[in-house]
C-alpha positions as CSV (number, residue, x, y, z in Angstrom):
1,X,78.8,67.1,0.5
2,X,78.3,64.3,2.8
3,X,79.8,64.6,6.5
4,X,82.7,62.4,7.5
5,X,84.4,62.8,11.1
6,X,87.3,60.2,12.0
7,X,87.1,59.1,15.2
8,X,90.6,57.9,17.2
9,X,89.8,56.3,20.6
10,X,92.8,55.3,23.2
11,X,91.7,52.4,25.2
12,X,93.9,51.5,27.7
13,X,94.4,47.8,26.8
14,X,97.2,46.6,24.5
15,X,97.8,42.9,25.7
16,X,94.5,40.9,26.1
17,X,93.4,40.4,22.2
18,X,89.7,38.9,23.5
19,X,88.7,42.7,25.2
20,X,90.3,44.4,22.3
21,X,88.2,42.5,19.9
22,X,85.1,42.9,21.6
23,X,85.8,46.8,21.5
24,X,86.1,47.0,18.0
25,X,83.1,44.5,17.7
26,X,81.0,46.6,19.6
27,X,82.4,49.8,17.4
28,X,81.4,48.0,14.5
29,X,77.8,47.2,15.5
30,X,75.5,48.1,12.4
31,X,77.9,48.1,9.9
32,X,77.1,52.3,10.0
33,X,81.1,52.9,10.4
34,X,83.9,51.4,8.9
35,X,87.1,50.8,11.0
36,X,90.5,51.5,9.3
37,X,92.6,50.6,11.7
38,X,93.3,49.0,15.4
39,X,96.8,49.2,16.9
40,X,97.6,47.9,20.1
41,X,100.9,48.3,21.5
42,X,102.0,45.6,24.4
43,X,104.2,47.7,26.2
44,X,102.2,50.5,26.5
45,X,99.4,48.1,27.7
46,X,97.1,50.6,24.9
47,X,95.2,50.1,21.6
48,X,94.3,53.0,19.1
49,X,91.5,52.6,17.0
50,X,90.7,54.8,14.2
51,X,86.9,54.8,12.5
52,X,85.4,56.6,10.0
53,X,81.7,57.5,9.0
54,X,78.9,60.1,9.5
55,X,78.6,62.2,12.7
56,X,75.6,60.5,14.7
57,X,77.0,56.6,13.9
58,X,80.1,57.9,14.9
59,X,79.1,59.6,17.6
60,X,76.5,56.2,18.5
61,X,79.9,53.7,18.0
62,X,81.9,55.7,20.1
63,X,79.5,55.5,22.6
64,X,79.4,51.8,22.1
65,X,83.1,51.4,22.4
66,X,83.3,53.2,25.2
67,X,80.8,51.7,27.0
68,X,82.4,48.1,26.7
69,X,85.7,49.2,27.4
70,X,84.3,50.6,30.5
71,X,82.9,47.1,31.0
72,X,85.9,44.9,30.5
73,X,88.8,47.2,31.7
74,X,89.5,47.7,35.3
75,X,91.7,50.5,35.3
76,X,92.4,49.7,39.5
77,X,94.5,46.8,37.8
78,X,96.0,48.7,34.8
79,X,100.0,49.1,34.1
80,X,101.5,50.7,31.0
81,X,104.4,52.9,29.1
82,X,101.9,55.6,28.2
83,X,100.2,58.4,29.9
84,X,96.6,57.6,31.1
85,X,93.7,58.4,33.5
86,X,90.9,55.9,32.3
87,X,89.9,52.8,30.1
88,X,88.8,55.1,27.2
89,X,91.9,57.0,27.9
90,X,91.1,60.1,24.7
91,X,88.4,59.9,22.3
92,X,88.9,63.2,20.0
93,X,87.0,63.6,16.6
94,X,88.6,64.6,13.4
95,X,86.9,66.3,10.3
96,X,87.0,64.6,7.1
97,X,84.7,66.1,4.9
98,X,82.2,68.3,5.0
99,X,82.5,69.5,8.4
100,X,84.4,72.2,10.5
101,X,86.9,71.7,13.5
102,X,84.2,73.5,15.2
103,X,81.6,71.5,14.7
104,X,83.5,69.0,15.8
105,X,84.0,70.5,18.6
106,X,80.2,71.0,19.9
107,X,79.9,66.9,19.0
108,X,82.8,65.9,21.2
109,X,81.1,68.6,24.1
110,X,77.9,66.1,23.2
111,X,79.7,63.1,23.3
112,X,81.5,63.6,26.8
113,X,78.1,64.6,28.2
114,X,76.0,61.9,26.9
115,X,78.9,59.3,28.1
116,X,78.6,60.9,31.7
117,X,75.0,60.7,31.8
118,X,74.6,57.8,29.8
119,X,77.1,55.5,30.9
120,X,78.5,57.0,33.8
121,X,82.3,57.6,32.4
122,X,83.2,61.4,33.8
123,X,84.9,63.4,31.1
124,X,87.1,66.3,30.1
125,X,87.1,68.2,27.2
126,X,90.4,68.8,25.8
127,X,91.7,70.8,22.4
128,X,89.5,72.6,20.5
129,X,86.3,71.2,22.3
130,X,88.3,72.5,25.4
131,X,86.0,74.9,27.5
132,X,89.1,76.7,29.4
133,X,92.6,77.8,27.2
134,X,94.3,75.8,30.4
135,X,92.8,72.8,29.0
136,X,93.6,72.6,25.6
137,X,96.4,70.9,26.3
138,X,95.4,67.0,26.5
139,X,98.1,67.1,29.6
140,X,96.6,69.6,31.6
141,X,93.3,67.6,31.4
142,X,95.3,64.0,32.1
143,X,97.8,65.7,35.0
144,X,98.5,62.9,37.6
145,X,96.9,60.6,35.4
146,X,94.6,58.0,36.9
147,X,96.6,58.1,40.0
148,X,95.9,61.7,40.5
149,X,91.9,61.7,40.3
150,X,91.1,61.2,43.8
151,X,92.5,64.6,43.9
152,X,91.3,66.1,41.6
153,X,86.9,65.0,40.8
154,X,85.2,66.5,42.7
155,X,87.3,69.1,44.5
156,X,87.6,71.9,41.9
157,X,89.6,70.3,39.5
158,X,87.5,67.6,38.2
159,X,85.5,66.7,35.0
160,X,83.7,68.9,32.7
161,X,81.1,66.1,32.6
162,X,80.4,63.7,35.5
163,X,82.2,65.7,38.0
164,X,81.5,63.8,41.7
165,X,83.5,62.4,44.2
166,X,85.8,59.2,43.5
167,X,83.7,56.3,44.2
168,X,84.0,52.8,42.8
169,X,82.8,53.3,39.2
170,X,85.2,55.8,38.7
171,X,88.1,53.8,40.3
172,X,86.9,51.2,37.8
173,X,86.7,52.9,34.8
174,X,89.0,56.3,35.1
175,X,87.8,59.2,33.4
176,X,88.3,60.3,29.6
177,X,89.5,63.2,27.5
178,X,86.9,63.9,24.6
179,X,88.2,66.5,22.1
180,X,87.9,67.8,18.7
181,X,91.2,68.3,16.8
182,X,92.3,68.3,13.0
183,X,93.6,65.6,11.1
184,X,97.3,64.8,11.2
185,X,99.0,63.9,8.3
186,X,102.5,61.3,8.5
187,X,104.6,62.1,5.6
188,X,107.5,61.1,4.5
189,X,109.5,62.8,1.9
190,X,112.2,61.1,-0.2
191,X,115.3,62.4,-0.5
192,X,118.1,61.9,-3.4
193,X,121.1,60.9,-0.9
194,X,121.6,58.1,1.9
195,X,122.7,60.8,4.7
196,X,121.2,61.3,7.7
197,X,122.7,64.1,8.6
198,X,122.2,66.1,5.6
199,X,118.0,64.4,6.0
200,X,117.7,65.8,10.0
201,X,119.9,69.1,8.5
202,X,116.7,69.8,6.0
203,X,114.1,68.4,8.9
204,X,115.5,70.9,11.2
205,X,115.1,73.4,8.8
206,X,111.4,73.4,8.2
207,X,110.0,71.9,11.2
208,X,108.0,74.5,13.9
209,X,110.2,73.6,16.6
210,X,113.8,74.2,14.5
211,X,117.0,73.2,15.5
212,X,119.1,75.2,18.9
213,X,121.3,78.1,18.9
214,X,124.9,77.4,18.4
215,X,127.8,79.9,20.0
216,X,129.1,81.3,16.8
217,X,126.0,80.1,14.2
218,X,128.6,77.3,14.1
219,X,126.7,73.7,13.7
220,X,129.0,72.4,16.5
221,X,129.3,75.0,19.0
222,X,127.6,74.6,22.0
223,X,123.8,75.6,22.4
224,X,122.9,78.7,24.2
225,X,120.4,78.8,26.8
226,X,118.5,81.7,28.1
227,X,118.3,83.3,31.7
228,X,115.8,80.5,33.0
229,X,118.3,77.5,31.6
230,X,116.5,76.6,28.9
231,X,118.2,76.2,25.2
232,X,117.3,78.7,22.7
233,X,115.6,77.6,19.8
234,X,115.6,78.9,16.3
235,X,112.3,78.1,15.2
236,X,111.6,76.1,11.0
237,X,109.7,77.6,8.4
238,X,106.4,75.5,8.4
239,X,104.3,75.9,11.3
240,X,102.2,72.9,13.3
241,X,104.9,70.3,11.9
242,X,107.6,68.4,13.5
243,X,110.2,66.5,11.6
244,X,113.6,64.3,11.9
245,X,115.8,62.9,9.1
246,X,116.1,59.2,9.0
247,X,117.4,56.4,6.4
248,X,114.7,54.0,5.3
249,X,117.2,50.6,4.8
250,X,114.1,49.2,2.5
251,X,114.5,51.6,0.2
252,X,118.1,52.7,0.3
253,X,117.4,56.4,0.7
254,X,116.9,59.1,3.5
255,X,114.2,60.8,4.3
256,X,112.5,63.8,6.2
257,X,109.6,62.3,8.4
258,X,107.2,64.8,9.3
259,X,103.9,64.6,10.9
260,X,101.8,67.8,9.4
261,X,99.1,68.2,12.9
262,X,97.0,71.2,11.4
263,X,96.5,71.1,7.6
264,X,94.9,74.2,7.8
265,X,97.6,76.1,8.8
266,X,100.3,74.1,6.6
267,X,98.8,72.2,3.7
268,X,100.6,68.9,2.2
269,X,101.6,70.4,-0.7
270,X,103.0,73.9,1.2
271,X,104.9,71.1,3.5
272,X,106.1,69.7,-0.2
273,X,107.0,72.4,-1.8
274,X,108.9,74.1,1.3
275,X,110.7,70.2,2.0
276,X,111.7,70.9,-1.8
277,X,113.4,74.5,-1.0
278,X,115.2,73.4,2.1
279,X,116.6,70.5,-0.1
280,X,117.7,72.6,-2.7
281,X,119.8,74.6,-0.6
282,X,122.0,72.0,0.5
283,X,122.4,69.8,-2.8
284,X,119.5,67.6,-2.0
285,X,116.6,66.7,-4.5
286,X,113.5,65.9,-3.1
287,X,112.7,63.0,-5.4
288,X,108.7,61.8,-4.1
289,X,106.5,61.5,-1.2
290,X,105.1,58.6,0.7
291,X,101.9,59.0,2.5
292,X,101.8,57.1,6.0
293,X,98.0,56.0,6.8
294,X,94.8,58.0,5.2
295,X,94.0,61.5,4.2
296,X,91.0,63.4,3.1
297,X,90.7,64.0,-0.1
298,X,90.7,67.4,0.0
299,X,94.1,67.5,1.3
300,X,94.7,65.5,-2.6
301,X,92.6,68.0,-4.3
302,X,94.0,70.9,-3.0
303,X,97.7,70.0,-3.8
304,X,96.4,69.4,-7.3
305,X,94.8,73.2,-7.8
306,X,98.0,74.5,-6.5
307,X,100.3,72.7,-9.0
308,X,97.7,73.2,-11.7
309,X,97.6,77.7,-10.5
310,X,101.2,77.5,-10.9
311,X,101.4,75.9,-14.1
312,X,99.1,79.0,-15.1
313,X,96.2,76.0,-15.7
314,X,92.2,75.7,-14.7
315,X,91.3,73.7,-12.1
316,X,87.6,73.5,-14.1
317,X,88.6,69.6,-15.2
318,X,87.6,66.2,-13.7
319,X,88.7,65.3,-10.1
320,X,90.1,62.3,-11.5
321,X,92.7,64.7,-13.6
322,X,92.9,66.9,-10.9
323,X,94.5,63.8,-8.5
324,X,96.8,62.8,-11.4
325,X,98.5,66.2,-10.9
326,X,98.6,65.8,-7.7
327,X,100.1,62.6,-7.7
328,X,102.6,63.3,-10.4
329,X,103.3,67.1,-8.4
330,X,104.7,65.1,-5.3
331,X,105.9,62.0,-6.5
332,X,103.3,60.1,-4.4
333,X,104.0,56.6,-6.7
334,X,107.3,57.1,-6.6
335,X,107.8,54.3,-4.4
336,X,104.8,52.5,-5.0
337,X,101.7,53.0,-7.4
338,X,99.0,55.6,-5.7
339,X,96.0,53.6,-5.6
340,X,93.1,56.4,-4.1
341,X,90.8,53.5,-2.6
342,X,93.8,53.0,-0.1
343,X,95.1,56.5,0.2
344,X,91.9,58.7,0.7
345,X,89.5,58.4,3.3
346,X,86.5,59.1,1.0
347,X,86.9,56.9,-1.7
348,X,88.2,54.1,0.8
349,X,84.6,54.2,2.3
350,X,82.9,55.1,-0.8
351,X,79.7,52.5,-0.6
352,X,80.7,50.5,-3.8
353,X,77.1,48.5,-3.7
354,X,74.9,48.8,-7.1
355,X,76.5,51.5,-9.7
356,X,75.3,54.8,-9.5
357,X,73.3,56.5,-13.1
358,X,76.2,59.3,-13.0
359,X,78.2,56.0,-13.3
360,X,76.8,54.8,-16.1
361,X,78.3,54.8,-19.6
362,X,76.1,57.0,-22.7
363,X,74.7,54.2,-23.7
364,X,73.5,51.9,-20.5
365,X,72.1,55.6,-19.2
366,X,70.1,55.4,-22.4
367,X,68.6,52.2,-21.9
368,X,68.3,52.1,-18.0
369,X,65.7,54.6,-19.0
370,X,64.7,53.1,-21.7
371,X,63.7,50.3,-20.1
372,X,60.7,48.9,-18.4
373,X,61.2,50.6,-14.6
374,X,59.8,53.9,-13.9
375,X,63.1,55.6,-12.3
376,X,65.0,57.2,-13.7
377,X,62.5,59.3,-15.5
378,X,62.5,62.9,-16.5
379,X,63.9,64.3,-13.6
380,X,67.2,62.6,-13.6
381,X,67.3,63.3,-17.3
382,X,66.5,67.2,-16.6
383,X,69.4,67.2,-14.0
384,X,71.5,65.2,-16.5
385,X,70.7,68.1,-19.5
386,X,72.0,70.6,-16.7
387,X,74.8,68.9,-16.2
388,X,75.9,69.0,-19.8
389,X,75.2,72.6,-20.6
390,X,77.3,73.2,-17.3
391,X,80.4,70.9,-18.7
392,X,79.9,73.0,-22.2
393,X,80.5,76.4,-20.1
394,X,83.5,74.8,-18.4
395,X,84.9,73.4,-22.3
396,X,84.3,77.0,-23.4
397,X,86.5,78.4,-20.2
398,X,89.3,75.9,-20.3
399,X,89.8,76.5,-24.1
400,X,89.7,80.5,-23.8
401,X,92.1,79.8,-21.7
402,X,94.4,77.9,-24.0
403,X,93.6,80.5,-26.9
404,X,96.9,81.8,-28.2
405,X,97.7,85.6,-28.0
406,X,95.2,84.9,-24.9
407,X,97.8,83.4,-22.1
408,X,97.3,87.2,-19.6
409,X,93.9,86.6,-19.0
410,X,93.9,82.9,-17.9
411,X,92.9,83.2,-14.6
412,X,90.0,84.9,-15.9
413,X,88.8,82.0,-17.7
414,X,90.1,79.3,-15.3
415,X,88.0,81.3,-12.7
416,X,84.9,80.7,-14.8
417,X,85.6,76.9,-15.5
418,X,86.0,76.3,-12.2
419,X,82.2,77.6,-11.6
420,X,81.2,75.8,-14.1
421,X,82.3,72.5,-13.0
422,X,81.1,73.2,-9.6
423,X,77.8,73.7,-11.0
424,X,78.4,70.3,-13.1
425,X,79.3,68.7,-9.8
426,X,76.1,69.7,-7.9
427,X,73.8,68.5,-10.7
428,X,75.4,65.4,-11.4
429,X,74.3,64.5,-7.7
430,X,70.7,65.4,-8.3
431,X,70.6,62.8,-11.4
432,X,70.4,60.0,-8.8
433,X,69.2,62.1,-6.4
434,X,65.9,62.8,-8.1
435,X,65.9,58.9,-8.4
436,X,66.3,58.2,-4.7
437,X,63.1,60.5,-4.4
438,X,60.9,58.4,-6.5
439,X,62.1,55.5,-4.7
440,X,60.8,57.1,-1.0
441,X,57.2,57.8,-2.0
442,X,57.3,53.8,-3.6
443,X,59.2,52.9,-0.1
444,X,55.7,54.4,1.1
445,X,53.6,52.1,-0.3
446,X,54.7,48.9,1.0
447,X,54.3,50.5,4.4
448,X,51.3,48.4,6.5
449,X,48.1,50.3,7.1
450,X,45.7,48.1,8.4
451,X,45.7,50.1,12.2
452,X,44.6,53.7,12.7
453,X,48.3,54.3,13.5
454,X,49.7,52.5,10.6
455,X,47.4,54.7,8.4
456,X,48.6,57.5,10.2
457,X,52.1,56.9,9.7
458,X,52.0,55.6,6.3
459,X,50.0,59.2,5.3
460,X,52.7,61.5,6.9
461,X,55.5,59.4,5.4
462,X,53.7,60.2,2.0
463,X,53.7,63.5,2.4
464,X,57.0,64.0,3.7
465,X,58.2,61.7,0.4
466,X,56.2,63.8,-1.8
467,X,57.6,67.1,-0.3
468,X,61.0,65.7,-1.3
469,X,60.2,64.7,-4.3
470,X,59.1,68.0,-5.3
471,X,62.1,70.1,-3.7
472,X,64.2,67.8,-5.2
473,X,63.3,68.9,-9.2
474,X,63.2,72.3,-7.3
475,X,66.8,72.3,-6.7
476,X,67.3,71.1,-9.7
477,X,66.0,74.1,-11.4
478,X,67.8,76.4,-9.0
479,X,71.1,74.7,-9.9
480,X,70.7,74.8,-13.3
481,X,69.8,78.6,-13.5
482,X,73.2,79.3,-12.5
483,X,74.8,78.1,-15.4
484,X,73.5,80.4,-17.8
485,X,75.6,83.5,-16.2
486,X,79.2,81.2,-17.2
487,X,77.3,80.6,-20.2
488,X,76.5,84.3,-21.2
489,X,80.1,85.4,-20.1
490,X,81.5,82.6,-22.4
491,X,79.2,84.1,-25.3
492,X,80.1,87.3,-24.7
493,X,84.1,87.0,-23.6
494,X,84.9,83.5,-24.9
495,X,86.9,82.2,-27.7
496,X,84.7,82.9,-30.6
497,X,85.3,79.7,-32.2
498,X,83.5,77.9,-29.4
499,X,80.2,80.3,-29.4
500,X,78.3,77.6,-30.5
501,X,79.0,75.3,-27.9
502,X,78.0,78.2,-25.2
503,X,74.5,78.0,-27.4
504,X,74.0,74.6,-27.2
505,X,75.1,74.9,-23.1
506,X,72.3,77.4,-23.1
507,X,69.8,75.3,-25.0
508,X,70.8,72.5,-22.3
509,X,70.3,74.5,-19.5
510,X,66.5,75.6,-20.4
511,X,65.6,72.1,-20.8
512,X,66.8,71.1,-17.5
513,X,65.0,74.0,-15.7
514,X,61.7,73.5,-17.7
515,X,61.9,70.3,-17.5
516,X,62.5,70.1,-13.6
517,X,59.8,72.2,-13.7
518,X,57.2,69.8,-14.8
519,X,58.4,67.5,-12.2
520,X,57.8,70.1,-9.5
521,X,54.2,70.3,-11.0
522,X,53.3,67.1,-11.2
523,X,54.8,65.8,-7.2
524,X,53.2,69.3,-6.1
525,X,50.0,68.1,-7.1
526,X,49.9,65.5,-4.3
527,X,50.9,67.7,-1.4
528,X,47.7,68.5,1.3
529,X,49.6,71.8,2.0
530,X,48.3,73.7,0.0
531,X,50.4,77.0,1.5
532,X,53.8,75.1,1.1
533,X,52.8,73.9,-2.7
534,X,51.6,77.4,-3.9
535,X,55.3,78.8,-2.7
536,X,57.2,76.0,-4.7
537,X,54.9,76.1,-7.7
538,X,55.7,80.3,-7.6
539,X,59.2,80.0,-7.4
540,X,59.6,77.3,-9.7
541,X,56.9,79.6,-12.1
542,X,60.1,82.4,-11.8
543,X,62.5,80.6,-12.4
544,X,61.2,78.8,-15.5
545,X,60.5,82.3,-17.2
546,X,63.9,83.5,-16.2
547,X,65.3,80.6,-18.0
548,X,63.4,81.0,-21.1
549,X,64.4,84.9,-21.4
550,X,68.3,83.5,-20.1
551,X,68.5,81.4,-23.3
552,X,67.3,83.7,-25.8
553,X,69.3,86.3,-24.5
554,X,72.8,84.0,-25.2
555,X,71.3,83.0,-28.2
556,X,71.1,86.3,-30.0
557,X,74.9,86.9,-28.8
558,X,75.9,83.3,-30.4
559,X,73.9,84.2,-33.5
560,X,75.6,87.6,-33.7
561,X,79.2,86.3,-33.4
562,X,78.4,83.5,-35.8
563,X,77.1,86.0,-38.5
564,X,80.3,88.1,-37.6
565,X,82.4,85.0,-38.5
């Protein structure tokens, strides 16, 4: 799975549209990011700037933006509403895809110390890049704000990077709070009545924080305090949420607004589902959801395999079905149509240059390789066999399933079409994957090699092409393998009627690894390592005979039940 981190940089300008501009221009530099959104707010005299991408051109535009906001923004002149301590006031990074919160966290540690060393910006590392509990908290690290660091750098209580005494560059350009922290989801949930009241009742309800103690439990009596003064809280149902109940005039309804700041710990569809309880208990209908802004698509996904588990269904189908569910779960068109290129993060940066094979009807794959090119060849067609005989364990699973007199054992067979489909998923990649490597070595040959160097260079870079080329069909065959055991345990446990599909999976699936296999031997050929070839010819040797005996063996079980029948 690719890697995709958000990045959400403060910069402490709101007002001057000319230096806001030239931040984001200098963020967008290389067209290796894509900016979703730039908000600056006059009051606060601030501008938040949300990108997306990889980790290093993230890491490289943060960089950038920093830098230029370091340039233009004197922080010896800067007023505002909001809390800050420097012209790149926070910079935290968010996972998307693909990545942990704690990988995350070691790139913001190499972020803060490459903008201290590199440009000169001190920095503190807050949340869960933090290197002390104390600063976790973003306040403990901004305390005084920019009016407080002549106390504080250099006397103990100064940067994690870039620590030194206040002089004139950091008088100029403050200091910044790098961090690593997970996304936060806005939601709002729609609510079948025009009372607020009854909307902050149900926020109250599920939100971390809760609502006070009353004397009495009475919703009017006065709110109780503990020894030190403070009010006691009784705390909400959903933890790392906080909520209130408003009434949206556009609409004509009220809703609970919540922002959801750890999806780990309380998913969108637990935050859903619970909204949906609270509701109920006061004579409210939760009737849809708006998302505010972008999520992951996992967040999407994972909604949809919960609403499919408790309608006793497989998750084994198309993520495309598995959205729909989602979608339709939460009411997330209820107020206008869902539209994924807008809503999620991946497929809103999705590269949509040139189609993809995998994206490809039957019959323009057929003559794409038909045709007069080279690419794609018999690799992508091996990795496209596997993916069939993959999709044929997964129709096998999700019909067993189905199979009436069958409904107890469900799980069991949703289990298997789920690992199916996963397989399905990771070969469909290779199709175009195994294209992309043919493409490198003839990338090679339009290389210059008239120097010493240049023939140098050129010969490594055709080795390193041809090494990929040949793990590439490699992984192929290691992919493909796998199917067989969700093929065998179809054969063996699946509805009977579909035993012949689980054969014609299997036959699939030994065409894709012997196939592969012949494209290992052939882009082996070329590799000078002679130690390195030898070990992927051997394994690819093992795994083509395991295939063989794989398929023989579910073929004997599918001619067995067939004679049964």
């Amino acid at each position: 799975m690719k890697q995709i981190i958000e990045c959400v940089p403060n910069f402490s300008e709101g007002r001057d549209k000319d230096i806001i501009n030239a931040i984001v221009a200098a963020i967008e530099e290389g067209n290796e990011v894509r900016v979703l959104d730039v908000d600056p707010g006059e009051a606060t005299n601030r501008t938040v700037v949300t990108f997306v991408g990889e980790p290093q051109p993230v890491m490289e535009a943060a960089l950038r933006g920093m830098k230029k906001a370091a340039e233009l923004i004197d922080m010896r002149k800067h007023h505002g509403a909001h809390p800050r301590m420097g012209a790149t006031d926070v910079c935290p990074l968010i996972p998307v895809s693909g990545i942990t919160l704690e990988e995350c966290a070691s790139l913001a540690r190499q972020l803060a110390e490459r903008a201290a060393t590199e440009l000169n910006i001190p920095c503190y590392c807050y949340e869960a890049a933090a290197f002390t509990p104390e600063r976790k908290n973003l306040a403990v690290c901004r305390q005084g704000e920019y009016e407080g660091l002549a106390e504080r750098m250099g006397k103990g209580d100064g940067p994690d990077f870039g620590d030194r005494p206040f002089d004139e560059e950091a008088a100029r350009t403050g200091c910044t709070a790098v961090g690593a922290r997970d996304f936060l989801i806005a939601v709002n949930f729609n609510l079948n009545t025009t009372s607020t009241r009854r909307a902050n009742a149900i926020a109250f309800d599920v939100r971390e924080k809760g609502r006070p103690k009353r004397e009495g439990g009475k919703p009017n009596g006065k709110p109780l305090k503990d020894e030190a003064g403070n009010v006691i809280m009784l705390p909400g149902t959903l933890k790392a949420t906080k909520a209130i109940g408003w009434f949206i005039d556009e609409y004509g309804i009220a809703q609970v607004s919540m922002n959801i700041t750890d999806i780990a710990t309380t998913p969108l569809h637990v935050a859903f589902d619970e909204v949906c309880r609270a509701a109920a208990k006061r004579g409210v209908r939760v009737t849809g959801t708006e998302i505010v802004g972008l999520v992951p698509k996992r967040t999407i996904i994972d909604a949809g395999k919960h609403y499919l588990h408790k309608q006793q269904r497989s998750a084994g189908i198309s993520e495309d079905e598995i959205v729909k569910i989602a979608v339709k779960s939460m009411g997330l068109d209820e107020l206008k149509p869902f539209v994924r290129e807008e809503k999620i993060i991946e497929d809103m940066i999705a590269d949509k240059k040139g189609r993809k094979l995998i994206d490809l009807t039957c019959k323009e794959f057929a003559e794409e390789t038909a045709s007069e090119s080279p690419a794609p060849g018999g690799g992508s067609i091996s990795a496209y066999m596997g993916v069939l005989g993959a999709a044929l364990a997964a129709m096998v699973a999700n019909l067993s399933a189905h199979k009436p007199g069958w409904d107890d054992r469900w799980e069991e067979f949703a289990s298997v079409a789920e690992k199916a489909h996963h397989i399905q998923d990771r070969l469909l990649s290779l199709v175009d994957e195994d294209t992309e490597a043919f493409n490198r070595i003839m990338a090679v040959f339009a290389m210059p090699k008239k120097t010493p160097e240049e023939k140098e260079a050129r010969s490594k870079a055709l080795q390193d092409a041809t090494l990929y080329a040949t793990e590439v069909p490699l992984r192929t065959m290691k992919t493909a393998i796998e199917a067989f055991d969700v093929l065998e345990e179809m054969a063996l446990k699946g509805n009977p009627a579909s035993v012949s599909d689980a054969g014609v999976g299997a036959l699939a699936a030994r065409s894709a690894v012997l196939g592969a296999n012949l494209n290992v031997r052939i882009n082996a050929a070329g590799l000078k390592d002679r130690v390195v070839a030898d070990a992927l010819l051997e394994e690819a040797s093992h795994i083509a005979s395991s295939a063989i005996e794989r398929e023989r063996r579910i073929l004997e079980i599918v001619d067995g039940v067939i004679s049964k029948n």
